[in-house]
N, C-alpha and C positions, 0 to 999 in steps of 0.2 A: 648491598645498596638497595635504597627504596628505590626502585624505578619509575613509581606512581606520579610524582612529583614533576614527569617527562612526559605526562598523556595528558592529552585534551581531557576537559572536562563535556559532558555533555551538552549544556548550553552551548559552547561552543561547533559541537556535532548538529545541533539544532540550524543554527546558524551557517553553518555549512553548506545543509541542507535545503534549508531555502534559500541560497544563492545559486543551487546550483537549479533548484527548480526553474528559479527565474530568468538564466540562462538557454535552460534548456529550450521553454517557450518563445526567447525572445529570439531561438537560434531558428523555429521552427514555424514562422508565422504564417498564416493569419491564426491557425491553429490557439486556443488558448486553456488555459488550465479547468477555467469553466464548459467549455466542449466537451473535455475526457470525461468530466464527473457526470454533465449532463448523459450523455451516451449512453453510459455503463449503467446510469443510478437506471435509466430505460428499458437498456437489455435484461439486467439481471433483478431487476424489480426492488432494487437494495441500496442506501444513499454509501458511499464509498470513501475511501482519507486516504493520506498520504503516507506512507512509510518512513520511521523516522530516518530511514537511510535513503540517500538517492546519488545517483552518478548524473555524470554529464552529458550522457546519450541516450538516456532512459528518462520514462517516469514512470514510479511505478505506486500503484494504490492497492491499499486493503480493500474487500469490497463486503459488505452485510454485519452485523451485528457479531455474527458466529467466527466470523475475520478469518474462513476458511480459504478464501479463494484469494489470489492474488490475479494484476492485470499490471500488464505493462508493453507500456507506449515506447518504440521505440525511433528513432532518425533510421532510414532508409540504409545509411554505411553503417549500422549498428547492429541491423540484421541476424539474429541469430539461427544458426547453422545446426536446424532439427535431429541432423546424423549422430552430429557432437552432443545434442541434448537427450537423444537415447540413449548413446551409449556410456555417458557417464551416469545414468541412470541405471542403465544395466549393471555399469562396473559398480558403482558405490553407493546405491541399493537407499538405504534409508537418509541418507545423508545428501543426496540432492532431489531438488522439487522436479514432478510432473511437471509438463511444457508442452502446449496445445497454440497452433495458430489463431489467429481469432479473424483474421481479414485486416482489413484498413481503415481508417480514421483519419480521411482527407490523403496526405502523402507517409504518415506515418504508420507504422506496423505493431498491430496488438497482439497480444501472447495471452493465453492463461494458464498459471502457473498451481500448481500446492502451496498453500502455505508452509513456510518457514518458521516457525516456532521459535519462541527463545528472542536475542537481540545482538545486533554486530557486537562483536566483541568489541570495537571501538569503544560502545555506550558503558560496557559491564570490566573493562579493563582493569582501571582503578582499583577496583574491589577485587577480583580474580588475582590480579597480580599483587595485590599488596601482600607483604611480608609476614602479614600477622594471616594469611585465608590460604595458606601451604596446600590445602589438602583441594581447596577447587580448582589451583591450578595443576594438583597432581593429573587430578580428573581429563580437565584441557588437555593437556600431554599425552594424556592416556591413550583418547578418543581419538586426537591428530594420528598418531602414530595408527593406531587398528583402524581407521580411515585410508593412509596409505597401503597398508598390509591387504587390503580390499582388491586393488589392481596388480596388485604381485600375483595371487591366489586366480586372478582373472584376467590375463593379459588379452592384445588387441592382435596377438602377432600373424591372424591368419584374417585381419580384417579387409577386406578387395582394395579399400580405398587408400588403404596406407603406403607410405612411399620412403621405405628407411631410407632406401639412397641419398634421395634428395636431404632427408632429416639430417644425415650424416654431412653428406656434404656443406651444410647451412650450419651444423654446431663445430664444425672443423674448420671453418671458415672464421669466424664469431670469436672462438677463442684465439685462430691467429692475427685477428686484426688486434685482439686486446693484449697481444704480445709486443705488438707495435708503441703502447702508447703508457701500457702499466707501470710500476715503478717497477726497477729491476727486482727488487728483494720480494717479489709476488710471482717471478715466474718459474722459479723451481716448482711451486705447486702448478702452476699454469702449465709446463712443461709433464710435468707426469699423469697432467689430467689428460692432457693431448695423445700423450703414448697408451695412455689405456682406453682412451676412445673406443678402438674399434673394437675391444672388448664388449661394449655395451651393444652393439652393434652385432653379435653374434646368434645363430640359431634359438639356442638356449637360454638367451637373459630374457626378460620377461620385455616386450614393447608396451605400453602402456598409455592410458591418457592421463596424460598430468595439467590438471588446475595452475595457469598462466598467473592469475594474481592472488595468492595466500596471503592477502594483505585482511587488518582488525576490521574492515566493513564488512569482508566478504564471510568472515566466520561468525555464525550464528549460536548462542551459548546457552545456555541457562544457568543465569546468574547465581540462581540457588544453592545450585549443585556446581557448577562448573562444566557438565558434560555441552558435549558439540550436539547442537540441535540439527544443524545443516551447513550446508557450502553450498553460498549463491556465485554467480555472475561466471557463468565457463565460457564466456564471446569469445575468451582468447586461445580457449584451453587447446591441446593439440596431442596429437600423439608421437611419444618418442621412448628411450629409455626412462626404465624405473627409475626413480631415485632424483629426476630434474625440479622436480617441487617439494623435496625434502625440506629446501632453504625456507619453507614456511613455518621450521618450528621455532624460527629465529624470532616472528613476529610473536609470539608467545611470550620468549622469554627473554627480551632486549626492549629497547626505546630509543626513540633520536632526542638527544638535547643540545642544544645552541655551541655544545663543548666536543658534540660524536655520541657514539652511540654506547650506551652503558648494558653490562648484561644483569641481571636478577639476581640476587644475592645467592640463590639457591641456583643458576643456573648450571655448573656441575653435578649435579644431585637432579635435576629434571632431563638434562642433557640423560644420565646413562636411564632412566625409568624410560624416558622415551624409546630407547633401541633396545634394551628389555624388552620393552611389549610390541614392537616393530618385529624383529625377530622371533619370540614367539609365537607373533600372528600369524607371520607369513612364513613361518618353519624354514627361517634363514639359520642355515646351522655351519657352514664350511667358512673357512679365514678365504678363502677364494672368493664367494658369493658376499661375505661382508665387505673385501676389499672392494669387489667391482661397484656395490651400492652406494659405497663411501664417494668411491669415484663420481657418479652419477648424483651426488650430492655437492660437493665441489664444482662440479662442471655446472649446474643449477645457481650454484652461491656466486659465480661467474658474471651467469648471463644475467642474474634479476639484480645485483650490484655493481656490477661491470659497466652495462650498457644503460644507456636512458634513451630510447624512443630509440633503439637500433645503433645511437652514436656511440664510442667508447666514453667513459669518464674522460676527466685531465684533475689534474692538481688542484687541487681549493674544492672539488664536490664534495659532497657529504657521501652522498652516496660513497665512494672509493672511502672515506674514513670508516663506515659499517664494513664494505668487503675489507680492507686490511683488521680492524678490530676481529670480525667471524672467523679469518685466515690463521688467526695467530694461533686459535686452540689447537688446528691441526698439526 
C-alpha cells in the first residue's frame, strides 16, 4: 500500500506551524514574537527565522546566515532538564544537539542549541516513504535502529539520579490499569509483558534513556539520502529499560488515515533490516536477550498507544485501532 496518500503535505506542516506560534505568544503575554527576534538579532549580531517546525511550548528560531546556531524560547513548565540534555548527548553522540542556558526573556527561558541539519520527517515523509524511493527509507531504518543500538552499548545503570524502583513500580502500575479497560483479545500480550517486567528490571539488561516522543517532527532526515540527521525535543525523555522507544520504528513505517492505521507496503522487509542492524549494532546475539528487548518493545507499544496524557484509551480512539493493528504482527 501507498501510505503517502495518509501524510500531511507540507503546506499543511506550514500552517500548523504558525498556529502553533500564534498560540504559543498569545499563551505568553505581553511577551511577543517581535521581542525574541529583536533580542537575539542584538545578542548575536545576526537577523534570525523561524524553524519550519514548532511545538506548543517552545519557539524556536534559526539564527545567522550560516543557520548554525539554534535558540529557543521556552514557557517556564516547559523547562528543559540540562542532566537529561547531557546525557542523551553523551548516550547518542551525533544524533542530538548541544544545549546551553542562555538566561531569561522577560518570564520565559532561552536555550542555545546546535543545529539540526536535515528536516522533520514530517516535511520529507512523502517522498522517503513512497513506494517507488525503497532505498531512502531503507537508510531511515538503518539509522533508527544504530541510533537505538547507541544506549544498549552505553547504558545509564550506574547513573546517581536514577530510580528503577520507582520506574518499575510506575510501568507496573500503567500496564495494570490498561488491563482494566483494554479489549480482552489484547491482554494475553499485555499479560506476558507484565510477567516479564521484572526481567527488564534486572542487574544485567541495560537501563537506558529512552526518547518519550519518536513522533515525524521530532526526527530530522536528509531528504536526499534518507539517513537521520538528529533527534530533537528529549523534555520528556526519561530513563528506564532498553527497548521502551523502539515503538518509534512504527512512525517510519505506518500512517493514520480516517479508516486506522495502514503499514507500508514493504513494512515486513523493513521491520527484519531494522533488527538486522539493531542486533548487530548492539551485539544482541542470545533468543534470551532478544526476547527480553521484544518485551521492552511491547511494553513501550503499550504506553505510547495505550495511554493518552496518562488516561487508558476506550473504544472508538484511534489511538487503541494503531495499538490493536502494531499488536497483530506479534
Amino acid at each position: 500500500m501507498d501510505i503517502t496518500k495518509y501524510m500531511v503535505d507540507e503546506a499543511s506542516i506550514q500552517a500548523l506551524s504558525e498556529y502553533q506560534i500564534a498560540k504559543f505568544f498569545e499563551s505568553n503575554k505581553p511577551i511577543v514574537q517581535e521581542n525574541c527576534h529583536e533580542a537575539l538579532g542584538i545578542a548575536v549580531g545576526e537577523p534570525v527565522r523561524p524553524t519550519r517546525a514548532q511545538g506548543m511550548t517552545s519557539y524556536t528560531v534559526i539564527a545567522g546566515a550560516s543557520g548554525k546556531k539554534v535558540f529557543q524560547f521556552c514557557a517556564p513548565s516547559a523547562a528543559l532538564d540540562m542532566k537529561i540534555m547531557a546525557l542523551a548527548k553523551d548516550t547518542y553522540g551525533k544524533f542530538v544537539p548541544t544545549c546551553e542556558e542562555r538566561g531569561n526573556m522577560g518570564h520565559l527561558l532561552v536555550y542555545e542549541m546546535s543545529r539540526v541539519w536535515g528536516v522533520p520527517l514530517s516535511i520529507a515523509q512523502r517522498e522517503i516513504c513512497s513506494i517507488n524511493n525503497l532505498q531512502l527509507l531503507n537508510k531511515t531504518v538503518q539509522d533508527l535502529a544504530k541510533f537505538f543500538a547507541m544506549s544498549w552499548t552505553k547504558p545509564t545503570n550506574n547513573t546517581p539520579w536514577m530510580d528503577t524502583a520507582t520506574t518499575y513500580t510506575t510501568l507496573s502500575q500503567q500496564l495494570q490499569a490498561l488491563a482494566k479497560t483494554l479489549p480482552r483479545h489484547l491482554h494475553t500480550k499485555l499479560n506476558e509483558a507484565l510477567d516479564w517486567l521484572p526481567v527488564l528490571f534486572t542487574p544485567t539488561y541495560p537501563q537506558v534513556l529512552n526518547h518519550a516522543d519518536l513522533w515525524e517532527m521530532n526526527i530530522h532526515v536528509d531528504s536526499r539520502t534518507g539517513n537521520i540527521d538528529g533527534i530533537v525535543d528529549w523534555r520528556y525523555a526519561y530513563i528506564g529499560p532498553f527497548g521502551l522507544s523502539l515503538w518509534g520504528l512504527e512512525t517510519l513505517i505506518g500512517a493514520l488515515g480516517s479508516d486506522g492505521w495502514h503499514f507500508h507496503a514493504h513494512h515486513l522487509e523493513l521491520r527484519e533490516l531494522f533488527w538486522d542492524t539493531l542486533y548487530a549494532a548492539a551485539n544482541i546475539s542470545t533468543p534470551f536477550e532478544k526476547k527480553a528487548v521484544n518485551t521492552g518493545r511491547v511494553v513501550g507499544i503499550f504506553l505510547a498507544y495505550g495511554l493518552i496524557k496518562g488516561v487508558p484509551v476506550k473504544a472508538g480512539d484511534l489511538s487503541l485501532l494503531i495499538l490493536e493493528k502494531v499488536l497483530s504482527l506479534d
